[in-house]
C-alpha positions in Angstrom: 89.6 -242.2 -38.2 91.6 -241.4 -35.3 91.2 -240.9 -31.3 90.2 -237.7 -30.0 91.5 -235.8 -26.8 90.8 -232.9 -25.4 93.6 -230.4 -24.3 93.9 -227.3 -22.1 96.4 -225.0 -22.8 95.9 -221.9 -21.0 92.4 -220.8 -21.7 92.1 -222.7 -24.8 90.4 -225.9 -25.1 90.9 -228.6 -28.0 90.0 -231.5 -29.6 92.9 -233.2 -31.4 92.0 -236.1 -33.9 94.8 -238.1 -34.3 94.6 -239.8 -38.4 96.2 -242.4 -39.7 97.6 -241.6 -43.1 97.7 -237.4 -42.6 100.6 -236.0 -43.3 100.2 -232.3 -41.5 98.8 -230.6 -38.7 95.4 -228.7 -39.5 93.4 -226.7 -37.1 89.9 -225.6 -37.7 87.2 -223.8 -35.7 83.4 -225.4 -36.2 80.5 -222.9 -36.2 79.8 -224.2 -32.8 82.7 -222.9 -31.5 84.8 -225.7 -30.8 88.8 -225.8 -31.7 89.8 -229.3 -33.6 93.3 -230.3 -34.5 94.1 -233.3 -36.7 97.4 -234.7 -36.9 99.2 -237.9 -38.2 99.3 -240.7 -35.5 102.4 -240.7 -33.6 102.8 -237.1 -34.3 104.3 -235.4 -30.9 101.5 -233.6 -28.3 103.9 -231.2 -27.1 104.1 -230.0 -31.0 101.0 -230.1 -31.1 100.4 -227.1 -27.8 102.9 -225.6 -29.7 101.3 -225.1 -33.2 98.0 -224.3 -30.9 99.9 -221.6 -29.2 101.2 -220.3 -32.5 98.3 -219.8 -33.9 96.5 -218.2 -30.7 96.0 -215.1 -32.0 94.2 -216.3 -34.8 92.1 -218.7 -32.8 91.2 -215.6 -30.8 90.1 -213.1 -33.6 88.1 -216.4 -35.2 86.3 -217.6 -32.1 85.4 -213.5 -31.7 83.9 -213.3 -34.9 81.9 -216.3 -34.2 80.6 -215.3 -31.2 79.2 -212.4 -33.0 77.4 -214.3 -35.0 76.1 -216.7 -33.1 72.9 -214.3 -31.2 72.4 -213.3 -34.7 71.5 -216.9 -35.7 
């Protein structure tokens, strides 16, 4: 496994996992809500905010349709 940290960028808060052996960036929401980011160990943080902020709108329309379903549960 890796370390985790959590980053603020704006209005978006996120764990990033740091892995030894992985060989991309990944980004996935949990059905709790939460934003995770793996990446390879040594693998820049400022590159990192970035692929965040590239994928915003994205991260936006999935946490939406989670928070739908979440009083439904």
């Amino acid at each position: 496994m890796g370390a985790s940290l959590m980053e603020s960028k704006g209005k978006v808060q996120y764990e990033v996992i740091r892995k030894k052996g992985k060989r991309r960036l990944t980004l996935r929401i949990t059905n709790d809500a939460r934003i995770v980011v793996c990446a390879p160990l040594g693998y820049p943080l400022k590159e990192v905010h970035a692929f965040v902020e590239d994928h915003r709108q994205w991260i936006d329309k999935s946490l939406q349709r989670i928070r739908k379903l979440a009083p439904a549960l």
